[in-house]
C-alpha positions in Angstrom: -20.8 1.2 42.7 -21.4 0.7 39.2 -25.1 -0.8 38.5 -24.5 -0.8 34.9 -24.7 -4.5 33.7 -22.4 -5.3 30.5 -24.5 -7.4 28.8 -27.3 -4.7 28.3 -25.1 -2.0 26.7 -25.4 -1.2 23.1 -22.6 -2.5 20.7 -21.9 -0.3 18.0 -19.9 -1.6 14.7 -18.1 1.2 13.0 -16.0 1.6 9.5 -13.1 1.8 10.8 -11.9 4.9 8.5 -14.8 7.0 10.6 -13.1 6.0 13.4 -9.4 7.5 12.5 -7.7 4.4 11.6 -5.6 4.2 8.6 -8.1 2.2 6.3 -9.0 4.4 3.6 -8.1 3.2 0.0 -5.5 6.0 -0.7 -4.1 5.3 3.3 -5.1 8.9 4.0 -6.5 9.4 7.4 -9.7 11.2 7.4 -11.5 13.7 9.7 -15.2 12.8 10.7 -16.2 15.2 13.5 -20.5 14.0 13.2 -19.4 10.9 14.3 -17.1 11.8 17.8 -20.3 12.9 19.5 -21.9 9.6 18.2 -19.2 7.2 19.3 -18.5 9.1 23.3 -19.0 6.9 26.2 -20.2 4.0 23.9 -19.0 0.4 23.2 -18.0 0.1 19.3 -15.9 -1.7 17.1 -14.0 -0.8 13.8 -14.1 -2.5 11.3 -12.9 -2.1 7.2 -14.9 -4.9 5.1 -12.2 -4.2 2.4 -9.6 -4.9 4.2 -11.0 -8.3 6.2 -11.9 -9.1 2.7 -7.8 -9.5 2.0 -7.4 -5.9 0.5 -4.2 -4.1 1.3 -3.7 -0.4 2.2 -3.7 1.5 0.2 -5.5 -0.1 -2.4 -6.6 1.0 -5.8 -9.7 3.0 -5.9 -12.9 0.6 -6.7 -16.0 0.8 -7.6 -19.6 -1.2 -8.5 -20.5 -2.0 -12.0 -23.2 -3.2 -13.3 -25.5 -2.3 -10.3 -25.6 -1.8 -6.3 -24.1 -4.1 -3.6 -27.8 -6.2 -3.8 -26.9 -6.7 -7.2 -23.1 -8.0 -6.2 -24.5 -10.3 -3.5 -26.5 -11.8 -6.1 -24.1 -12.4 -8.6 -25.0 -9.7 -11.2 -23.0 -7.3 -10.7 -19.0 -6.6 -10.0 -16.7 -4.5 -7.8 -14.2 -3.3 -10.5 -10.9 -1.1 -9.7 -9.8 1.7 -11.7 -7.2 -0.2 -13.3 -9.7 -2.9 -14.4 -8.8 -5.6 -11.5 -11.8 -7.3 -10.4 -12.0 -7.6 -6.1 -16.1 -8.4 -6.2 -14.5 -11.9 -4.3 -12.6 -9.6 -1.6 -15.2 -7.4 -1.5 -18.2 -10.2 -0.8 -15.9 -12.1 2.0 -15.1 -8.8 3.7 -18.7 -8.1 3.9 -19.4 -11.6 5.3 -16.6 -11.5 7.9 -18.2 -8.3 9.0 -21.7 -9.9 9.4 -20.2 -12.4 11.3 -18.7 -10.1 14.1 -21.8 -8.0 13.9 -23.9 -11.4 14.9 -21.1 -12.6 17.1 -21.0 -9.1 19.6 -24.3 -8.8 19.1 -24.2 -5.0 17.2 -27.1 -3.2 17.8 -26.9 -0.4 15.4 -23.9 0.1 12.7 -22.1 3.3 11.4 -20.9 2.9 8.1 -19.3 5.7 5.5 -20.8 7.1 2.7 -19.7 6.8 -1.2 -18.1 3.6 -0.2 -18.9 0.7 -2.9 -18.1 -1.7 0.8 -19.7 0.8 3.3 -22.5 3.2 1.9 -26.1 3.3 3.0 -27.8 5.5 0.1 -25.4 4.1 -2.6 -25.8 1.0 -1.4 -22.5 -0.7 -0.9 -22.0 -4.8 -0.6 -21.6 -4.1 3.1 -24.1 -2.4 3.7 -26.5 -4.4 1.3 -25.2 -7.6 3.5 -25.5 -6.2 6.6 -29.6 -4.5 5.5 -30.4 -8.3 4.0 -29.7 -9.3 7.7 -31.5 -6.3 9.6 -29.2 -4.4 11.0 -29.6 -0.5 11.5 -27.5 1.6 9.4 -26.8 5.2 9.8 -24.3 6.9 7.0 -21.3 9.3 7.7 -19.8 11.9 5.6 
């Protein structure tokens, strides 16, 4: 008998890219073996903030300009794509739509991936900004 009750397990919230699934901009699938160990025998859900946001896949490369994602939140800076389309919009309601699962299954830590103007921890992304503002735990993956 299992004594385990459901509502006291952790709830992880993962990009979705870390987690195999075809969300990278370029559509590539990449290979993030630190994170396997993380994610075994534990409750998590993927999620891409680009691609809640309205983004397709693939998608032109973007990145922030004029600051971090604090600075996008806030209205002074932009997310800007190599070919000089601006997505700062799709990029700010991604970010919210992932707060709002985060709140709603009650995440208790988040995974997100580095170098990602939605997703990174160091180089902080709009994301991850978002998701910080509201404390929640962020580790970064490679």
């Amino acid at each position: 008998m299992n004594n385990e009750n459901p509502a006291d397990k952790e709830v992880l919230l993962v990009s979705a890219c870390l987690a195999g699934l075809r969300t990278r901009y370029d559509g590539r699938i990449g290979d993030y073996p630190d994170i396997r160990e993380e994610l075994d025998n534990r409750t998590w859900i993927p999620v891409c903030p680009e691609q809640l946001g309205g983004l397709p896949t693939p998608r032109c490369p973007a990145d922030i300009v004029g600051g971090d994602g604090d600075d996008v939140l806030a209205g002074r800076a932009r997310v800007i794509c190599d070919d000089g389309m601006e997505v700062t919009e799709a990029f700010v309601r991604g970010a919210k739509m992932v707060l709002d699962i985060a709140r709603r299954q009650q995440v208790t830590m988040v995974f997100l991936k580095a170098r990602s103007p939605s997703c990174g921890v160091r180089k902080t992304g709009v994301t991850a900004a978002l998701l910080r503002k509201n404390d929640f735990d962020l580790k970064e993956f490679d």
